[in-house]
Legacy VTK file of the C-alpha trace (Angstrom):
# vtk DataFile Version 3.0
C-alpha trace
ASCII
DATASET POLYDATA
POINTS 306 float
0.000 0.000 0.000
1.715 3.422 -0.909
2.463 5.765 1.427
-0.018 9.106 1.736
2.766 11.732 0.459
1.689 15.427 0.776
3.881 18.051 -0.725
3.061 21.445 0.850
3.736 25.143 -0.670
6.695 25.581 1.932
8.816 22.669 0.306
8.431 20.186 2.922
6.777 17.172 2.175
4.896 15.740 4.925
3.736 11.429 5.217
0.325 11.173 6.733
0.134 7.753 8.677
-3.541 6.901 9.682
-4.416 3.561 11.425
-7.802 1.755 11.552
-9.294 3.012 14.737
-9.016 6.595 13.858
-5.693 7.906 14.783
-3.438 10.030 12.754
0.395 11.520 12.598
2.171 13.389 10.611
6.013 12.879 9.670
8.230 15.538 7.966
11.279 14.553 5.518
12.369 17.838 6.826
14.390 16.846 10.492
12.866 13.613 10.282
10.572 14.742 12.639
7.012 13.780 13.632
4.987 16.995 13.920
1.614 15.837 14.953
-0.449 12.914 16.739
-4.380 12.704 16.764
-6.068 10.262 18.906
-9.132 8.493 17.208
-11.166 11.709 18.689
-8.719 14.057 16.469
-7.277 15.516 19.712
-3.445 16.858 19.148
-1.285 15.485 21.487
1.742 16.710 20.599
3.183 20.419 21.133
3.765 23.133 17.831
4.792 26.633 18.706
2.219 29.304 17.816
5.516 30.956 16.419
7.041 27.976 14.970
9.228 28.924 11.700
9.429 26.149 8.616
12.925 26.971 6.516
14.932 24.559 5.380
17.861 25.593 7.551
15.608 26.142 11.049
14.556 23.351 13.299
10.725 23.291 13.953
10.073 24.082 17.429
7.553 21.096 18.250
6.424 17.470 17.489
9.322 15.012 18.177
12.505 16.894 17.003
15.757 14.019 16.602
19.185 15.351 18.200
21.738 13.708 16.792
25.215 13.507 16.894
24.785 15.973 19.562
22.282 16.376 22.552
22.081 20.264 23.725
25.134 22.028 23.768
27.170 19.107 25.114
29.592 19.400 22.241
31.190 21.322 19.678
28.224 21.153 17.228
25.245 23.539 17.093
22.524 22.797 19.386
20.917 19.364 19.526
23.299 18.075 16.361
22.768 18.841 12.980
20.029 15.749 12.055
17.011 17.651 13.106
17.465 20.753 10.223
18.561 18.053 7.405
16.237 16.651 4.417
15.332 13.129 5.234
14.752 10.270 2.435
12.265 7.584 2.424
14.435 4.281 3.551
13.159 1.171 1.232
15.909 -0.999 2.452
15.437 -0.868 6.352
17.585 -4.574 6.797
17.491 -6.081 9.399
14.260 -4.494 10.144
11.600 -5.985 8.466
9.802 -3.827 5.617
6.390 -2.577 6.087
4.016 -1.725 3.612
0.929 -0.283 5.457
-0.395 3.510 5.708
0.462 2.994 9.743
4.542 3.037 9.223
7.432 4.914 7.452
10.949 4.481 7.698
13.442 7.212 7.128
16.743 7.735 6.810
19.930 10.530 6.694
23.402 10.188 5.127
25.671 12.680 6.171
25.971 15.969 3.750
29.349 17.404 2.267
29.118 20.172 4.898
27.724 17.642 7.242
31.487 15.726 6.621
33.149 19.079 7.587
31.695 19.692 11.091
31.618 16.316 11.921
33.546 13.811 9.957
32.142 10.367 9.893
30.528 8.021 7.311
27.231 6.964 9.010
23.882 6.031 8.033
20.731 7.288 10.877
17.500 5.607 10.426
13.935 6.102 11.847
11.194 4.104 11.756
7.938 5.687 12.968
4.545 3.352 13.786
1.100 4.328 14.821
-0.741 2.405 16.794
-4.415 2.449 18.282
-3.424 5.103 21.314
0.472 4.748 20.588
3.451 6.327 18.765
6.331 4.135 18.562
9.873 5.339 17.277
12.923 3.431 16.132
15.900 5.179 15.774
19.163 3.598 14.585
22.798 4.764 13.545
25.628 2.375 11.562
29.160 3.086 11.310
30.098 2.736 8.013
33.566 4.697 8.518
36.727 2.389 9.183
37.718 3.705 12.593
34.951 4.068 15.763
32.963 7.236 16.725
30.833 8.423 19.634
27.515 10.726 19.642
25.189 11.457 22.138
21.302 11.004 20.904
17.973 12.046 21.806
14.151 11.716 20.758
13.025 15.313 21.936
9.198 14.619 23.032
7.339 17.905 22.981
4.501 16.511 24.922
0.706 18.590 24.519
-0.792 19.013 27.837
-3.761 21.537 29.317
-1.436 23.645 32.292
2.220 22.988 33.111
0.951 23.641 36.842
-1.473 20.578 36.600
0.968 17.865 35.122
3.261 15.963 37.231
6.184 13.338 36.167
6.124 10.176 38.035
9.117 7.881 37.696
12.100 9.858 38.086
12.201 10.801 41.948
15.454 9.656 43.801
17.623 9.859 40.546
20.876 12.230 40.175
20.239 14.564 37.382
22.367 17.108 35.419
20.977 21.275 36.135
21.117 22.980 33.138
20.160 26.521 34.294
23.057 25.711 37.031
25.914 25.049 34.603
25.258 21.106 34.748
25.936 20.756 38.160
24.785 17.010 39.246
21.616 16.945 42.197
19.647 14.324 43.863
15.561 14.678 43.228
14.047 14.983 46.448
10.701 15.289 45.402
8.180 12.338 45.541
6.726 13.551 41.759
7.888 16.412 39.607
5.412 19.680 39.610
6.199 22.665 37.797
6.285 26.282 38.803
9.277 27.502 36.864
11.632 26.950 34.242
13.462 23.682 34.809
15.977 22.086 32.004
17.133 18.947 33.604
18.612 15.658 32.306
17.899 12.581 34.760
20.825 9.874 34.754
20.088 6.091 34.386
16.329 6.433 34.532
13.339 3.649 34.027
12.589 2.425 30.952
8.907 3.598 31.709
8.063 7.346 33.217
4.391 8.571 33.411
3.489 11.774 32.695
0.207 13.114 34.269
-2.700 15.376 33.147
-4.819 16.269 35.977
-7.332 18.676 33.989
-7.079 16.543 31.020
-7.785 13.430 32.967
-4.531 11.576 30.782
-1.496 10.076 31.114
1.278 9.381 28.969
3.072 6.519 29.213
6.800 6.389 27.794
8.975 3.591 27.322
12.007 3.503 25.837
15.102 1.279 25.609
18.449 1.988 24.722
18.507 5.909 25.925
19.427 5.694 29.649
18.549 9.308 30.071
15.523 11.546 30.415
15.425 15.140 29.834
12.360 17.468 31.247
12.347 21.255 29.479
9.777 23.386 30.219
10.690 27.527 29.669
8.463 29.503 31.777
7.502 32.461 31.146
10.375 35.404 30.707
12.592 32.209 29.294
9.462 31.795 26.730
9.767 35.338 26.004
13.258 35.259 25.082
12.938 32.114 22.310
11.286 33.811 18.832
9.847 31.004 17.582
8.098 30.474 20.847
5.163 31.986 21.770
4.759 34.531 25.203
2.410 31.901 26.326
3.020 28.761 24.836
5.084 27.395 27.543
1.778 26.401 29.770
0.754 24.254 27.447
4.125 22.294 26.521
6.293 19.948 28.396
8.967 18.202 26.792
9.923 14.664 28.691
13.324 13.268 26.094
14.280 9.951 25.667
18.124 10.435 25.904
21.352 8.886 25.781
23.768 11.933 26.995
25.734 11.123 30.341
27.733 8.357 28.907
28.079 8.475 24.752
27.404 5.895 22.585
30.610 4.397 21.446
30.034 2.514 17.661
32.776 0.042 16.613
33.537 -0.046 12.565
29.904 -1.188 10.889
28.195 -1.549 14.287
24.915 -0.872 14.382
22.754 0.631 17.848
19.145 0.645 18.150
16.727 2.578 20.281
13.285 2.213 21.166
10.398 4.503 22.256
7.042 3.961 22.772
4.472 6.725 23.710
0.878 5.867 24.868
-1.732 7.696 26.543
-3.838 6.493 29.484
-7.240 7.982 30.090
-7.843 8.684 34.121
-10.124 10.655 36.756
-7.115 11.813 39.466
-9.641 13.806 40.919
-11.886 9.663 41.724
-8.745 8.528 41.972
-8.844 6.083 39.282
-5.397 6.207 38.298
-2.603 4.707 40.309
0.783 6.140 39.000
2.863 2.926 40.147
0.532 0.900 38.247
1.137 2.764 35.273
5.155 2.008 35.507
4.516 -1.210 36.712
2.822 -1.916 33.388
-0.332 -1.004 34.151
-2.366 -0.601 30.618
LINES 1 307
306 0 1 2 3 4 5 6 7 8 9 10 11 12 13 14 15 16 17 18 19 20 21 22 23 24 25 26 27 28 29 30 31 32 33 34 35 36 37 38 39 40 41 42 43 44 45 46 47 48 49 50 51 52 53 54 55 56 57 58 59 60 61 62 63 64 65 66 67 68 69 70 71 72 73 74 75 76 77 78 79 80 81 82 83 84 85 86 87 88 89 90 91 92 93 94 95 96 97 98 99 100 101 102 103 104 105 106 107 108 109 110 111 112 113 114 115 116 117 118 119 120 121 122 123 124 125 126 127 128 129 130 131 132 133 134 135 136 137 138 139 140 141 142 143 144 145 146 147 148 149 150 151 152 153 154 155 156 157 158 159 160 161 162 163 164 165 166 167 168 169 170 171 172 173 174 175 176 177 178 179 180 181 182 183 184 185 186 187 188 189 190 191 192 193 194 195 196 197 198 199 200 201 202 203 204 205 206 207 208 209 210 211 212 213 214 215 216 217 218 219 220 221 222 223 224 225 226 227 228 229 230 231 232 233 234 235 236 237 238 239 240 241 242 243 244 245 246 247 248 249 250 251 252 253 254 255 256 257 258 259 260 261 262 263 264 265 266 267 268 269 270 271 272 273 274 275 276 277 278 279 280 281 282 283 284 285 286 287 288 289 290 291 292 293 294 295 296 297 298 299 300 301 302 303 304 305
C-alpha cells in the first residue's frame, strides 16, 4: 500500500500515517521529525509553537525533534546536532528491520551531507522508523558506522509533549535519581521530590532512569506513558515564562501548554565500533484517568499497568 505523500507550498513534504481506529500523525522529511499525533477523537497530542518557523535551515520548534550527533550544547556542534534541520529520504531498504508496507509506518533515513562531513567527519547512516498504533506512537531510531575507525555521539528523541497547564501535570518515575541542572551550569543533584510539579523553568537531564516514566494530566484526565530502551537518560524542558519570552519562535504563552519529557542517551556516549549498528526504542501511549476519583494509580502505570 503506498504511502499518503503530501507536498506542501513551503517545500516540505509531509507522510500522513492513519491507522484503523481513527488515529493520525504526521512525519516531515524535513528533520525527520514527527509533527503531529491525533487520537481516534482528532485531539493533538503533541506540542507546535504558535511561532514555529518552517525553513529549510531552522529546526521546527515542536512534534518530536531528533538530536543527533549531539544532545544540547554538550559538544562542539550547534545545538541538539545537525540531524534535526537536514532533508530526510524515504528508507526502502530498512535490513534487518523488516519492511512494512501499510499507511500505519514509514521508515526514514539521513546520510551525512558534504558540509555535514566538515563539522563532523564520519561516514554513518541514521534511520527512523515511525509506527502508529491504536493510542500509541512508537519510534525506532538507529545509527551504523560505516567509517573504518569508531565514533561516539550522544542522541535524543526530543518529546514535545501537549498538555492543558504545566501547573497541573506531574512526572512520576524519576524521583530519587541524580540529574544534570542545566540553568546551574550542569551541576549534578539528587531529586528529592516524591513527583515532579512545575512552577518555573526547569531544564534537567535525569541519569540512568526507568525504561517507563508517566506523565500526568490532571485537567485533562490523561497520562502518557513512555517507554524507551536503549537511551538511559531523560530530559524534562519546560521555559516559563520570561525564558518563553526570550525564544522567537516560541510563543509569550506557549510554555503552559508544553512539556517536553526526552528519551536520551547523553551522560555516557554511545561508542560505535567499525559497521556496528545501535538501536533505540520509544514507545508513547496515553492512558485515560479521573485523578480527581482517583482512578489512576501512577505505580501501576510504571509497573505496566495498561
Amino acid at each position: 500500500m503506498p504511502l499518503n505523500i503530501v507536498n506542501e507550498a513551503e517545500g516540505f513534504p509531509r507522510i500522513i500515517l492513519t491507522e484503523p481506529s481513527g488515529s493520525s500523525a504526521e512525519v516531515l522529511l524535513h528533520g525527520g521529525q514527527v509533527v503531529s499525533w491525533k487520537n481516534d477523537r482528532r485531539e493533538e497530542l503533541l506540542f507546535m509553537s504558535s511561532k514555529a518557523i518552517r525553513k529549510t535551515s531552522k529546526a521546527i520548534r515542536g512534534g518530536i525533534p531528533v538530536c543527533f550527533p549531539q544532545f544540547g550544547t554538550m559538544g562542539s556542534l550547534e545545538q541538539h546536532g545537525f540531524a534535526r534541520n537536514r532533508l530526510w529520504s524515504l528508507d526502502n531498504d530498512p535490513s534487518p528491520l523488516a519492511a512494512v508496507n501499510t499507511q500505519s509506518s514509514v521508515d526514514l533515513i539521513l546520510r551525512p551531507s558534504e558540509e555535514d562531513s566538515k563539522t563532523w567527519p564520519r561516514r554513518f547512516e541514521l534511520r527512523l522508523r515511525v509506527t502508529l498504533g491504536s493510542g500509541k506512537l512508537t519510534l525506532i531510531p538507529r545509527v551504523r558506522n560505516l567509517d573504518n575507525k569508531p565514533f561516539s555521539f550522544t542522541f535524543a528523541l526530543r518529546n514535545y509533549l501537549s498538555v492543558s497547564d504545566i501547573s497541573e501535570v506531574r512526572i512520576e518515575g524519576l524521583e530519587t535519581l541524580d540529574y544534570f541542572d542545566n540553568l546551574i551550569r550542569k551541576e549534578r543533584f539528587t531529586e528529592q521530590a516524591d513527583a515532579i510539579t512545575f512552577d518555573g523553568e526547569i531544564d534537567r537531564v535525569y541519569l540512568s532512569s526507568p525504561t517507563k516514566i508517566a506523565i500526568i494530566d490532571h485537567e485533562k484526565k490523561r497520562t502518557f506513558v513512555l517507554r524507551k530502551v536503549g537511551m538511559p537518560d531523560a530530559a524534562v524542558w519546560n521555559p516559563w515564562d520570561k525564558r518563553a519570552k526570550a525564544i522567537s519562535d516560541l510563543g509569550d504563552e506557549d510554555y503552559k501548554t508544553m512539556l517536553c519529557v526526552d528519551s536520551a542517551a547523553v551522560e555516557n556516549s554511545i561508542v560505535l565500533k567499525p559497521f556496528e549498528e545501535w538501536k533505540g526504542h520509544q514507545e508513547i501511549s496515553t492512558v485515560s484517568s479521573s485523578y480527581c476519583s482517583g482512578q489512576l494509580d501512577p505505580s501501576k502505570v510504571l509497573r505496566g499497568f495498561r
